[in-house]
DSSP file (Angstrom, degrees, kcal/mol; ACC not computed):
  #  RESIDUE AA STRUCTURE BP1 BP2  ACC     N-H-->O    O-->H-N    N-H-->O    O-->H-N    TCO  KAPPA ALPHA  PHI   PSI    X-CA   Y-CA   Z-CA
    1    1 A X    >         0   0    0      0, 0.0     3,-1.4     0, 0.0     5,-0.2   0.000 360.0 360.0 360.0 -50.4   -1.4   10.1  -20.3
    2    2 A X  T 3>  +     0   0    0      1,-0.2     4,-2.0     3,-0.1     5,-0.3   0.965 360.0  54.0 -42.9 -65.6   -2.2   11.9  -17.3
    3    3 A X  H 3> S+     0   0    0      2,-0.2     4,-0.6     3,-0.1    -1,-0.2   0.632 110.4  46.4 -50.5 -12.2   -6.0   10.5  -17.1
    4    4 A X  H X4 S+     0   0    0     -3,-1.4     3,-2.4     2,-0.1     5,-0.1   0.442 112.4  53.4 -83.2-110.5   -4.7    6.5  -17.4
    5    5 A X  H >> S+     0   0    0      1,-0.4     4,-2.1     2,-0.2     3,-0.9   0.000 113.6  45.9  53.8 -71.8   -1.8    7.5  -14.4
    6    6 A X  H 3X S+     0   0    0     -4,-2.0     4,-1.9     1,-0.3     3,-0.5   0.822 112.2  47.0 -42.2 -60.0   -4.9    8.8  -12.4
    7    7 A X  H <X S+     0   0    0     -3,-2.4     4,-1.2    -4,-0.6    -1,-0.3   0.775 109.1  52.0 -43.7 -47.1   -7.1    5.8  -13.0
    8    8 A X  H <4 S+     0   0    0     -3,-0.9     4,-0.4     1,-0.2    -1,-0.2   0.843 107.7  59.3 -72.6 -30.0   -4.4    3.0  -12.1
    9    9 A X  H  < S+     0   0    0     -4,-2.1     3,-0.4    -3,-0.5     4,-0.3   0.843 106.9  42.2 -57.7 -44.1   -3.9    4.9   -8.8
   10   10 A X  H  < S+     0   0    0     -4,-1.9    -1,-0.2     1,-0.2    -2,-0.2   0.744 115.3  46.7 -89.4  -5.6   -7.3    4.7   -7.7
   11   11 A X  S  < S+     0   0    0     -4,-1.2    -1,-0.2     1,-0.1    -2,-0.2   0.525  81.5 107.8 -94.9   6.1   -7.9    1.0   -8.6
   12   12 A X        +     0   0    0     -3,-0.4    -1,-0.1    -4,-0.4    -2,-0.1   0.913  66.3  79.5 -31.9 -75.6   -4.5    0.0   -7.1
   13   13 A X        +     0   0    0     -4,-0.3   104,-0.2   104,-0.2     3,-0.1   0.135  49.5 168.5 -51.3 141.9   -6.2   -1.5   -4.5
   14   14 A X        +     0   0    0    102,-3.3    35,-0.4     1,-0.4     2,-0.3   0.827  66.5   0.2-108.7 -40.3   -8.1   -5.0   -4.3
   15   15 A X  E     -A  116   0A   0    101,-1.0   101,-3.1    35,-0.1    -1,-0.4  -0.972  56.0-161.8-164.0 138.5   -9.0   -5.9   -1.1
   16   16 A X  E     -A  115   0A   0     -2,-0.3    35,-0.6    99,-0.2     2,-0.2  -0.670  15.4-142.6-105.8 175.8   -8.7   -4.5    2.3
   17   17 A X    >>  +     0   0    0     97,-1.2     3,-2.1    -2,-0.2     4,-0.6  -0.768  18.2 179.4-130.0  83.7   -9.0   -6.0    5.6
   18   18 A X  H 3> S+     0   0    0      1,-0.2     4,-0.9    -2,-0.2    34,-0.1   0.815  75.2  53.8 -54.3 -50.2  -10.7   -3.6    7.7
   19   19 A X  H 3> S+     0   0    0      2,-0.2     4,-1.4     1,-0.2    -1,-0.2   0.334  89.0  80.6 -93.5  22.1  -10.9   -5.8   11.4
   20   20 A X  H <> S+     0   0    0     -3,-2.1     4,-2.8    94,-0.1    -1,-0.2   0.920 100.8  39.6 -66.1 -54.4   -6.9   -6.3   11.2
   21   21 A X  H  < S+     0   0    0     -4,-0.6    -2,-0.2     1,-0.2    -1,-0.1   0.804 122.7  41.0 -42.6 -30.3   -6.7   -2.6   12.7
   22   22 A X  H  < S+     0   0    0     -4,-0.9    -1,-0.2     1,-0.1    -3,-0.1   0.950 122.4  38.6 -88.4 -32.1   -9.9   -3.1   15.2
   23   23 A X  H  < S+     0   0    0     -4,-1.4   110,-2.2   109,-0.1     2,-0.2   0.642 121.2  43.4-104.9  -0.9   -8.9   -6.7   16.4
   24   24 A X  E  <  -B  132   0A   0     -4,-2.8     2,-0.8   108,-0.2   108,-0.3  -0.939  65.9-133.0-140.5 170.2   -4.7   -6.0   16.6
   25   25 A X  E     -B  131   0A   0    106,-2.4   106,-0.8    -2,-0.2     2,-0.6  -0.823  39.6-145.0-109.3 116.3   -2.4   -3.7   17.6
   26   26 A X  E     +B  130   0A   0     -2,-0.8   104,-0.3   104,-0.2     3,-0.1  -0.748  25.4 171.2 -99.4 142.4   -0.1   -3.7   14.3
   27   27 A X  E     +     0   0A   0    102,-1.5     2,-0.5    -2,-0.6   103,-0.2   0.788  55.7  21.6-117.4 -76.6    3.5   -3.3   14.8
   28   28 A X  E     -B  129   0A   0    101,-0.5   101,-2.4     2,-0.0    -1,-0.3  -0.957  58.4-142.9-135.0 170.5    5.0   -3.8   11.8
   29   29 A X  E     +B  128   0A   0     -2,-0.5     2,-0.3    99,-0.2    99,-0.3  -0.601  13.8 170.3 -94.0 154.7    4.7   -3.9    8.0
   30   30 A X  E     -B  127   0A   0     97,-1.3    97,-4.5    -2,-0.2     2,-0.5  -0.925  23.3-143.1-141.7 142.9    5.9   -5.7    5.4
   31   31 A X  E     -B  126   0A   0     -2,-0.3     2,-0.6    95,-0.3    95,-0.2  -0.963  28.0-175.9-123.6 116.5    5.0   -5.9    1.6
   32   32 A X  E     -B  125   0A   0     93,-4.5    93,-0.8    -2,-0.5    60,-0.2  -0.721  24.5-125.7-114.3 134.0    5.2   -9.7   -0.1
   33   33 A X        -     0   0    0     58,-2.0     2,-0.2    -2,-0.6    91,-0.2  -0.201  27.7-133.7 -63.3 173.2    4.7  -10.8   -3.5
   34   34 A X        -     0   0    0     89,-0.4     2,-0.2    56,-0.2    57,-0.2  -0.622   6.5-135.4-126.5-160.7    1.9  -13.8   -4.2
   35   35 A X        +     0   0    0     -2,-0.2    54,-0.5    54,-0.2     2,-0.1  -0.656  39.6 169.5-159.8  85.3    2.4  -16.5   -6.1
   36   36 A X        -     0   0    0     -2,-0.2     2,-0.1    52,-0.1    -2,-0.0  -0.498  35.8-117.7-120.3-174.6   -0.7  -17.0   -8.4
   37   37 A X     >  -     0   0    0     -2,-0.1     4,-1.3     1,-0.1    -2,-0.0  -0.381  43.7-107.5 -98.0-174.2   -2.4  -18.9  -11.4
   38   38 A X  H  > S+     0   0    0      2,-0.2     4,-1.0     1,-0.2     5,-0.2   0.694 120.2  51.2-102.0 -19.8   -3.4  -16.8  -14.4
   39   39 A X  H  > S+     0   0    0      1,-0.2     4,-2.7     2,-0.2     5,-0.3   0.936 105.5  58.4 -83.5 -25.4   -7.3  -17.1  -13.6
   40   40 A X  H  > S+     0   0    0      1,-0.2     4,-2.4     2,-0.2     5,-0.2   0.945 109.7  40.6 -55.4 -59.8   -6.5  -15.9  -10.1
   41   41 A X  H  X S+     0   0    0     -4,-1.3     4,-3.3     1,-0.2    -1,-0.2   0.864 114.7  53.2 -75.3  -8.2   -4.9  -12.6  -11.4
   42   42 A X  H  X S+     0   0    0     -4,-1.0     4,-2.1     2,-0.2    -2,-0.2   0.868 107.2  51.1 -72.0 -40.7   -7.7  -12.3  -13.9
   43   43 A X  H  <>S+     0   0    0     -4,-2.7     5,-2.1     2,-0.2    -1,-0.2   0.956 112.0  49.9 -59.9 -39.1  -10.1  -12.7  -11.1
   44   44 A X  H ><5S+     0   0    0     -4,-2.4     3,-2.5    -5,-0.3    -2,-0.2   0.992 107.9  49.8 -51.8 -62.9   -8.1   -9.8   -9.2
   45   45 A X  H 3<5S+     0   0    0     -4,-3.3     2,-1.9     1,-0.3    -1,-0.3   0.845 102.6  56.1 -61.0 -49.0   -8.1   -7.6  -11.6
   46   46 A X  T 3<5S-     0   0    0     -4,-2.1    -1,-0.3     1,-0.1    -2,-0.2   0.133 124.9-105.5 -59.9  15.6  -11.8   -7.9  -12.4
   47   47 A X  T < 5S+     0   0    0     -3,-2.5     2,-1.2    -2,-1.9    -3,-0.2   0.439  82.0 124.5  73.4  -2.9  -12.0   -6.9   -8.4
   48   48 A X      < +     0   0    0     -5,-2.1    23,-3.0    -4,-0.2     2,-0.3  -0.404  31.2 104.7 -93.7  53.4  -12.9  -10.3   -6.9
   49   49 A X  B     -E   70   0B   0     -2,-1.2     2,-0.3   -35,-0.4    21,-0.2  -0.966  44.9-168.3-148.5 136.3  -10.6  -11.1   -4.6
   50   50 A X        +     0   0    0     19,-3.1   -33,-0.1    -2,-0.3   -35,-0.1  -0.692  18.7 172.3-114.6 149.3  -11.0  -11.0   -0.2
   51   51 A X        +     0   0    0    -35,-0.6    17,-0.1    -2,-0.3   -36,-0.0  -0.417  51.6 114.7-140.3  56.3   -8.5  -11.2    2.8
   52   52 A X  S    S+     0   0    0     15,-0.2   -33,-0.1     1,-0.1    16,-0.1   0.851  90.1  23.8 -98.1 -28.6  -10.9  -10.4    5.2
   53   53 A X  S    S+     0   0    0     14,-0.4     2,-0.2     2,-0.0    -1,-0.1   0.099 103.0 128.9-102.9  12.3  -10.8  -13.9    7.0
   54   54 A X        +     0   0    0     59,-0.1     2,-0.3    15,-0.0    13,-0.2  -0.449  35.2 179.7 152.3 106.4   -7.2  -14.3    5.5
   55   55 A X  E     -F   66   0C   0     11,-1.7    11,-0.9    -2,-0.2     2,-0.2  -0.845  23.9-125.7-121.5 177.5   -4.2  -15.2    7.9
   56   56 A X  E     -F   65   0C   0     55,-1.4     2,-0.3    -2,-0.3     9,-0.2  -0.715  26.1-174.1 -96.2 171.0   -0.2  -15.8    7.4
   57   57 A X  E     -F   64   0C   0      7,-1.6     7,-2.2    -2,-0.2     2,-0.5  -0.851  18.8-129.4-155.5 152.0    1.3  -19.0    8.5
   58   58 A X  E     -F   63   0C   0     -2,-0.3     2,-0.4     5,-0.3     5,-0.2  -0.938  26.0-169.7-126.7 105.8    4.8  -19.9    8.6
   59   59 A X        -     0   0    0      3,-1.9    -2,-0.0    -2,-0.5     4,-0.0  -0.865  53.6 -43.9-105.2 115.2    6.2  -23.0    7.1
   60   60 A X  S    S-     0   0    0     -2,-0.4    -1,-0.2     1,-0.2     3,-0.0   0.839 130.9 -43.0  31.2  65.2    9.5  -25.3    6.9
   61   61 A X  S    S+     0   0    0     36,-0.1     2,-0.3    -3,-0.1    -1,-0.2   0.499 127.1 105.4  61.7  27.8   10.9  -21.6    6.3
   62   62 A X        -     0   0    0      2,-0.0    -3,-1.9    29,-0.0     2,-0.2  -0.961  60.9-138.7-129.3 112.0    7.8  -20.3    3.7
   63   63 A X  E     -F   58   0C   0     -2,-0.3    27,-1.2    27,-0.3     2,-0.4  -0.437  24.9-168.9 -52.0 137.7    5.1  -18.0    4.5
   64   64 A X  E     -FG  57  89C   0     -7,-2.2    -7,-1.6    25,-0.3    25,-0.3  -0.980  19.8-130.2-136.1 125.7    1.8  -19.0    3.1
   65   65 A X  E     +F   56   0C   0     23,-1.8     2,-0.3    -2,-0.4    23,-0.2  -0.475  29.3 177.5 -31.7 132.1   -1.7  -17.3    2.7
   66   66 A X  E     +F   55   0C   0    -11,-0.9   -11,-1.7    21,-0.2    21,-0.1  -0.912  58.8  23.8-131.0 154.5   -4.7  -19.4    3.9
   67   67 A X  S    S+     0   0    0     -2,-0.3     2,-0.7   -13,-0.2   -14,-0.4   0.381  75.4 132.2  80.7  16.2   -8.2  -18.4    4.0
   68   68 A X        -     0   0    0     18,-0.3    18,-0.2   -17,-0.1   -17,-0.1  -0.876  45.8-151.2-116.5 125.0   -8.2  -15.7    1.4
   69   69 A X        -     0   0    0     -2,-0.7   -19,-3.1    16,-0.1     2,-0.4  -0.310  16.0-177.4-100.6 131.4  -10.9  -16.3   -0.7
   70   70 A X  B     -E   49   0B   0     14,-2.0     2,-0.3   -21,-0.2   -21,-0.2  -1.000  32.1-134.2-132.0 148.3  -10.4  -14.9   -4.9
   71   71 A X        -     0   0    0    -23,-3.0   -23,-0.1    -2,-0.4    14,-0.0  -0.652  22.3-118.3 -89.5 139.0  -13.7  -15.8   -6.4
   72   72 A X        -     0   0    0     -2,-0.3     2,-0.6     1,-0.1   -32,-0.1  -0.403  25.4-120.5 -80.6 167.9  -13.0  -17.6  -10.2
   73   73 A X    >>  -     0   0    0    -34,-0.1     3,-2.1     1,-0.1     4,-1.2  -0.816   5.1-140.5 -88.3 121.8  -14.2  -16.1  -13.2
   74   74 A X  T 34 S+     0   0    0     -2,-0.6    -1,-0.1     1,-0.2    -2,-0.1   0.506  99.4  42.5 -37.5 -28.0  -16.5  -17.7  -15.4
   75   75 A X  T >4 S+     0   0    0      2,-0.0     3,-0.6     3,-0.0    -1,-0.2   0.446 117.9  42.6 -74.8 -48.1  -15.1  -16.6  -18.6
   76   76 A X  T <4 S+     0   0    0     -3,-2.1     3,-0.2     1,-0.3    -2,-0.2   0.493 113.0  42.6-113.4   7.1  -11.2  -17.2  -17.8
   77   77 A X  T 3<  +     0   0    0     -4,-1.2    -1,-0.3     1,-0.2     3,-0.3   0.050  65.9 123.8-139.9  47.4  -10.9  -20.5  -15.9
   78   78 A X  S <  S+     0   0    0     -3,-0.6    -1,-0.2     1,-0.2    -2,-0.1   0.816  87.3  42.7 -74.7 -17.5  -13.5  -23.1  -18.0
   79   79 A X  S    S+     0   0    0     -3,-0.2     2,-0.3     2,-0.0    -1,-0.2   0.501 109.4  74.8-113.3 -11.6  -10.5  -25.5  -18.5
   80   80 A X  S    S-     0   0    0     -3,-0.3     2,-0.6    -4,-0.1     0, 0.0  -0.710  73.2-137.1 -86.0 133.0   -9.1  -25.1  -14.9
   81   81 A X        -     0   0    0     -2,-0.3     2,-0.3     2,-0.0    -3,-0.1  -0.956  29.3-161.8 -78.4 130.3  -10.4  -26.4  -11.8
   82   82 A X        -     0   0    0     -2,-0.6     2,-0.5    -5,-0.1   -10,-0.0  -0.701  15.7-165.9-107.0 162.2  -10.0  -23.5   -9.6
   83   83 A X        -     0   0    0     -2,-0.3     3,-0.4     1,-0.0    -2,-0.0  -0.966  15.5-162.6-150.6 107.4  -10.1  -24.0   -5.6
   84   84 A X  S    S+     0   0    0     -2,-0.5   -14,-2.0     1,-0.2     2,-0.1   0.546  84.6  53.3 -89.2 -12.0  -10.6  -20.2   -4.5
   85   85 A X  S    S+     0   0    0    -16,-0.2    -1,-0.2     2,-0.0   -16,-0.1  -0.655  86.1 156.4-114.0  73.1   -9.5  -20.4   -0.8
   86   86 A X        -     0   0    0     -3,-0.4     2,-0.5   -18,-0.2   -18,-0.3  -0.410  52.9-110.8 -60.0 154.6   -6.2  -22.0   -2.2
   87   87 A X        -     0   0    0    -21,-0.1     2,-0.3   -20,-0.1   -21,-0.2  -0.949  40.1-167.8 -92.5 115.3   -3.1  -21.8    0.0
   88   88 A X        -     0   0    0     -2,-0.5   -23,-1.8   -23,-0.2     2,-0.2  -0.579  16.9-126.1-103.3 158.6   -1.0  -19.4   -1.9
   89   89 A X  B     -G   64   0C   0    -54,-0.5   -25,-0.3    -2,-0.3     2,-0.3  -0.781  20.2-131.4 -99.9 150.0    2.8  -19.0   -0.9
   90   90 A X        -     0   0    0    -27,-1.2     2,-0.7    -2,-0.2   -27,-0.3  -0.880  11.0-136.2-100.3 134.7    4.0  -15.5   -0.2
   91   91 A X        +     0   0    0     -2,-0.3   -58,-2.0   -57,-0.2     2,-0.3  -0.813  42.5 148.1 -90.3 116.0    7.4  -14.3   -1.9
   92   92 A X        -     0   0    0     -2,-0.7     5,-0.2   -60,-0.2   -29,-0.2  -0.920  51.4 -94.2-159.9 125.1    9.5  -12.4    0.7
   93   93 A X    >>  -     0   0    0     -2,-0.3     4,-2.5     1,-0.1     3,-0.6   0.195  41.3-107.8 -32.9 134.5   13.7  -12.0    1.2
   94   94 A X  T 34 S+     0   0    0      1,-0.2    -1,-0.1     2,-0.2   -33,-0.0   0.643 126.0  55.8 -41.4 -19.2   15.4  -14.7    3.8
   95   95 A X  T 3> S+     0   0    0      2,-0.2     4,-1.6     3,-0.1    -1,-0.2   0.839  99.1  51.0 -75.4 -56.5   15.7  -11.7    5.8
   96   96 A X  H <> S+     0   0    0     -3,-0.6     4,-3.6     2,-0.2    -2,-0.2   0.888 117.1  48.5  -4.7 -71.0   11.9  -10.6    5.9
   97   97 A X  H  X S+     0   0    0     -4,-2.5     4,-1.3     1,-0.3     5,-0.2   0.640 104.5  54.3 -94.2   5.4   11.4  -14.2    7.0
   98   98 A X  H  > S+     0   0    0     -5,-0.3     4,-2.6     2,-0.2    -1,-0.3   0.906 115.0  40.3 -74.6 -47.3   14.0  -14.4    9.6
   99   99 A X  H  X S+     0   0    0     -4,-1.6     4,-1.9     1,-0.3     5,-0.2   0.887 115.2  50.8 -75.8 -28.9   12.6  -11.4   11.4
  100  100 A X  H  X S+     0   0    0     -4,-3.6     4,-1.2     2,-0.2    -1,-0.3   0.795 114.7  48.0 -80.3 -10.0    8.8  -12.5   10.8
  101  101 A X  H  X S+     0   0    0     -4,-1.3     4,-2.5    -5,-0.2     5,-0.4   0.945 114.4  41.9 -73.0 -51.5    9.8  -16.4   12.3
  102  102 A X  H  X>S+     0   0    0     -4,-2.6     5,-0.8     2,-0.2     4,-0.8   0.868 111.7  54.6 -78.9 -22.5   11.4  -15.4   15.1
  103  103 A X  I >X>S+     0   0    0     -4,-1.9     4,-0.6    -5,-0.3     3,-0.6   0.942 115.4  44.8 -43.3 -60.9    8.8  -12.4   16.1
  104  104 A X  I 3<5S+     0   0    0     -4,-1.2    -2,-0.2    -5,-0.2    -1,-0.1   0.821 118.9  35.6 -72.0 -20.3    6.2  -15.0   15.9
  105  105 A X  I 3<5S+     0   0    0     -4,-2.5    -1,-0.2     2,-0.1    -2,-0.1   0.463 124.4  36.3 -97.5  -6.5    7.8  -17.9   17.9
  106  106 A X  I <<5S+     0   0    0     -4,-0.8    -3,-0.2    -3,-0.6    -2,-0.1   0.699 130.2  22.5-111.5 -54.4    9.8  -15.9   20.7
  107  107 A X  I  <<S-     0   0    0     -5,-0.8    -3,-0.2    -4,-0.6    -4,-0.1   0.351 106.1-111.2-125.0  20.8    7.8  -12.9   21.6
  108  108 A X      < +     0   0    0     -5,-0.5    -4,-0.2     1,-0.2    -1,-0.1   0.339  60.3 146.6  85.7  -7.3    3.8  -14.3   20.4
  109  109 A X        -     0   0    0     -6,-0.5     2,-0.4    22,-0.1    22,-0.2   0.051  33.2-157.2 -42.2 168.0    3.0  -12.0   17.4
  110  110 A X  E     -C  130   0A   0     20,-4.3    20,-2.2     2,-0.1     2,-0.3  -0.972  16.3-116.4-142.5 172.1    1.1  -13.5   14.9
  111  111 A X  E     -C  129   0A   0     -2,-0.4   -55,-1.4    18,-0.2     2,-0.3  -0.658  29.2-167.9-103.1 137.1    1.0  -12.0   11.0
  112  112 A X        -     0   0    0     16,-3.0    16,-0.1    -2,-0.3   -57,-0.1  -0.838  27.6-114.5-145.0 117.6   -1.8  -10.8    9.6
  113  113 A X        +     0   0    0     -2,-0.3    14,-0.2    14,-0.2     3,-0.1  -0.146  33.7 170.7  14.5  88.0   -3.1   -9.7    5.8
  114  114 A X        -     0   0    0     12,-1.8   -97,-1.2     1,-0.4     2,-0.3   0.768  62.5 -26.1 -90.5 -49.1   -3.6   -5.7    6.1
  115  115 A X  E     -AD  16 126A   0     11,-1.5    11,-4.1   -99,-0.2     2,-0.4  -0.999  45.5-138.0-165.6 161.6   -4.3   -5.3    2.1
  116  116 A X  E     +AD  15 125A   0   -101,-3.1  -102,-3.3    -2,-0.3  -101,-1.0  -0.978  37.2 150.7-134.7 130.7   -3.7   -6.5   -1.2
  117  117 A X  E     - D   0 124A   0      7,-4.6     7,-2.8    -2,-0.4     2,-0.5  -0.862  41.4 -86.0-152.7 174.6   -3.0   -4.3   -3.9
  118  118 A X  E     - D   0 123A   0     -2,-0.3     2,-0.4     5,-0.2     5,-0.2  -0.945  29.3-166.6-121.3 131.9   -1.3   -3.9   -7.0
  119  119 A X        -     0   0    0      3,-2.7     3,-0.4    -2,-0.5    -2,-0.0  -0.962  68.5 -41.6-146.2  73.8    2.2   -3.0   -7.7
  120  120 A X  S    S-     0   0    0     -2,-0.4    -1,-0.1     1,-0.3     3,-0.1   0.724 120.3 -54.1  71.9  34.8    3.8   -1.9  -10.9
  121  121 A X  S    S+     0   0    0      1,-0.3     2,-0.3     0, 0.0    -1,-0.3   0.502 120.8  96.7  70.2  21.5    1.6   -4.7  -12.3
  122  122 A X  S    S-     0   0    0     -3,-0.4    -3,-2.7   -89,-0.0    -1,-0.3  -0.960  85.7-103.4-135.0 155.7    2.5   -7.5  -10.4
  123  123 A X  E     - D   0 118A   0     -2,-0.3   -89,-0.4    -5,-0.2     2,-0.4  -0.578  39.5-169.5 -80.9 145.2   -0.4   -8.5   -6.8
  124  124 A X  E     - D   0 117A   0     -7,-2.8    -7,-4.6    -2,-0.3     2,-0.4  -0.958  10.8-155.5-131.6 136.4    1.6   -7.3   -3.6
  125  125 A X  E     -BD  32 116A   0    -93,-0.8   -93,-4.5    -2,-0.4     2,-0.4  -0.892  12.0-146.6-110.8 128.0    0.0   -8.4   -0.2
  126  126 A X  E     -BD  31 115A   0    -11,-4.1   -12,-1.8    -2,-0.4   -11,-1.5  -0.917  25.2-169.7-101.3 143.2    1.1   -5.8    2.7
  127  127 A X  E     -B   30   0A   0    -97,-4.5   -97,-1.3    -2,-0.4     2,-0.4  -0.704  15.4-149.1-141.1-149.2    1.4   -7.6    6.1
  128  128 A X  E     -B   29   0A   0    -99,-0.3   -16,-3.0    -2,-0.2     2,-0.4  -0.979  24.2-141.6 164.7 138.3    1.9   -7.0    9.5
  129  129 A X  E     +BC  28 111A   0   -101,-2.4  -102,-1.5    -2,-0.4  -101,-0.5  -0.818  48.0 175.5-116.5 145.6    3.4   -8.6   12.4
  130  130 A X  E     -BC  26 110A   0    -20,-2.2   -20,-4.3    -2,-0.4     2,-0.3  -0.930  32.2-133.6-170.9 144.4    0.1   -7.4   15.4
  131  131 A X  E     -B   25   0A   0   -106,-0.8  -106,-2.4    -2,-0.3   -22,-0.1  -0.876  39.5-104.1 -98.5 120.4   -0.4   -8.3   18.9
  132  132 A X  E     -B   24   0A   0     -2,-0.3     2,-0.4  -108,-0.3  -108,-0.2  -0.331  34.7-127.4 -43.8 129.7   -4.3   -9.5   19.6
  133  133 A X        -     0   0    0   -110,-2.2    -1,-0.1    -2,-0.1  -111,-0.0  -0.850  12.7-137.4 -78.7 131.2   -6.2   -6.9   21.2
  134  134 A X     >  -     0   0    0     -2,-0.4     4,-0.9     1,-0.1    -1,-0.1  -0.015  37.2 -94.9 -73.7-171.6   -8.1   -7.7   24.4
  135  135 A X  H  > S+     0   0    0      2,-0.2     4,-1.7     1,-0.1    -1,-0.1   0.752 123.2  48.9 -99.4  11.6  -11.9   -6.3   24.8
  136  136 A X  H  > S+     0   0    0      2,-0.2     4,-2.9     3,-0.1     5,-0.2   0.930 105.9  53.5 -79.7 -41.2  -11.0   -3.2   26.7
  137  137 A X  H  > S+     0   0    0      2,-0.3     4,-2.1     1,-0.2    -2,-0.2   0.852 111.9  50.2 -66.0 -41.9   -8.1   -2.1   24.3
  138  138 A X  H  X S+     0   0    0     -4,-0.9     4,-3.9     2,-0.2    -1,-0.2   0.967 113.4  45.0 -77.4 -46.4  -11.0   -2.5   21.5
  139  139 A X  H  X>S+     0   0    0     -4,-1.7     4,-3.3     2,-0.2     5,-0.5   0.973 117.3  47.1 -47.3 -53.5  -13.5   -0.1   23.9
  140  140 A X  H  X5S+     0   0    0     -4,-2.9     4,-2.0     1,-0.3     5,-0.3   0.964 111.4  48.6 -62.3 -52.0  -10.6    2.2   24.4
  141  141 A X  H  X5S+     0   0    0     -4,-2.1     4,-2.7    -5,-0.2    -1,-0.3   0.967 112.6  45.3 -33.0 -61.0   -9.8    2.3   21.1
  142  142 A X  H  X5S+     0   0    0     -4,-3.9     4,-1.9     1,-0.2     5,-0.3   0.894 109.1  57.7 -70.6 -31.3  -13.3    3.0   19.9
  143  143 A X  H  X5S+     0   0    0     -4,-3.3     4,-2.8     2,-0.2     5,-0.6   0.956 106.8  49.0 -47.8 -57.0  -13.8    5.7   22.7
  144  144 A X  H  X<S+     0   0    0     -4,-2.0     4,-0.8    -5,-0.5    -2,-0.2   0.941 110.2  52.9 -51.2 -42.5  -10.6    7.7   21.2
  145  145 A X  H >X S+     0   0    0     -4,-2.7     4,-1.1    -5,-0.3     3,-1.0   0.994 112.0  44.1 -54.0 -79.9  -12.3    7.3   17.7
  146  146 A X  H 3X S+     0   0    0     -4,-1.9     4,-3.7     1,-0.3     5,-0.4   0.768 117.2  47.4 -25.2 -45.0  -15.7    8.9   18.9
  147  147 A X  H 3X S+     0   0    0     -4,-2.8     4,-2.7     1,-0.3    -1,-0.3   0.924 110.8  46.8 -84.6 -22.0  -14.0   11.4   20.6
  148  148 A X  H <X S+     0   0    0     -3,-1.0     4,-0.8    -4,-0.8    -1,-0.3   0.912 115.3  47.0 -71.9 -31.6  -11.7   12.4   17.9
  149  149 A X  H  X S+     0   0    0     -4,-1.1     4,-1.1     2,-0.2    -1,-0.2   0.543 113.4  48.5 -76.4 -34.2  -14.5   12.5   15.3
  150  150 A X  H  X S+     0   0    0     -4,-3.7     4,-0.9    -5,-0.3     5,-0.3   0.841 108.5  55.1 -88.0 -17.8  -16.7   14.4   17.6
  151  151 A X  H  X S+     0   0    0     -4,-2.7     4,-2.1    -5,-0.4    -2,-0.2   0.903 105.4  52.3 -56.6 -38.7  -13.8   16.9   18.4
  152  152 A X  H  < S+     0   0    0     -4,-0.8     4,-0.3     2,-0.2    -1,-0.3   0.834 105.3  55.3 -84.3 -44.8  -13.5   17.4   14.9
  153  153 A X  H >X S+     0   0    0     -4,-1.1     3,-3.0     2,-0.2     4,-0.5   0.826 106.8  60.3 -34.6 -94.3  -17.5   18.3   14.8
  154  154 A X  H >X S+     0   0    0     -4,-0.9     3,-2.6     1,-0.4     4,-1.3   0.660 105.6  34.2  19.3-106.4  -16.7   20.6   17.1
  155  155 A X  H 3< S+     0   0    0     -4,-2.1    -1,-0.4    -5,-0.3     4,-0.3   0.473 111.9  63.3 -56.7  15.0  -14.4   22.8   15.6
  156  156 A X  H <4 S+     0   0    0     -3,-3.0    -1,-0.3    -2,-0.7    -2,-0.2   0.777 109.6  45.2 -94.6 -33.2  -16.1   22.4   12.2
  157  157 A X  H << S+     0   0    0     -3,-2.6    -2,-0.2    -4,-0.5    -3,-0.1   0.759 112.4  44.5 -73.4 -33.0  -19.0   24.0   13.9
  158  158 A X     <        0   0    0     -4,-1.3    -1,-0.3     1,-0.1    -3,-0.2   0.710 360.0 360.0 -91.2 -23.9  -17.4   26.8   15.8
  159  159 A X              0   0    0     -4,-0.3    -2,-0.1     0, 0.0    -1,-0.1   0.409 360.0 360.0 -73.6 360.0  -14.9   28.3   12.7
């Protein structure tokens, strides 16, 4: 029993989105439900599914995915036309979407796709309310990384 547990833990994940962190300053999180077709989770689970170009947008009082691409499978959608950059609607409490409308029209965040993962069997998109980074705040960032990663040489070398 242990050895499934283990297994489901490390495949949780589907897809990260690596340059939300480099290209914004993220502020806060949120975790949203999706709203898919059955070849769409087939595809997921088989690993095929990207938010790397992937934004939110906020509509007539609905959050929606655009631009994140899940690739069909060959096998599970012959009777389907599948559209793989689909706009899929996000499921998230009137409350959730109060706080992400008015962050994003009052004070200029925008939402962004951190990761997409899976959740007690059902796909869970985390997302993130982020401020754009300019391109010194990305230098300064990456200077703090270097130096923290050689600091850490460092002291590996000298204990």
């Amino acid at each position: 029993m242990s050895k499934s547990k283990d297994k489901k833990q490390s495949s949780s994940t589907i897809a990260l989105n690596r340059r939300a962190r480099h290209d914004y300053f993220i502020e806060d999180r949120l975790e949203a439900g999706l709203v898919l077709e059955g070849w769409e989770v087939k595809s997921l689970r088989a690993g095929k599914g990207r938010i790397a170009e992937a934004y939110v947008l906020i509509k007539d009082g609905e959050a929606f995915l655009l631009g994140s691409h899940i690739q069909p499978l060959e096998s599970a959608s012959t009777h389907v036309v599948a559209d793989a950059t689909r706009t899929r609607k996000l499921l998230l409490h009137e409350r959730e979407l109060a706080t992400l409308i008015g962050a994003t029209e009052q004070k200029g965040y925008t939402i962004v796709p951190l990761a997409m993962y899976w959740s007690r069997g059902k796909a869970k998109l985390e997302i993130a309310l982020a401020k754009g980074k300019a391109k010194h705040d990305k230098r300064e960032a990456k200077k703090t990384q270097d130096w923290q990663r050689r600091k850490a040489q460092i002291m590996r070398s000298d204990g």
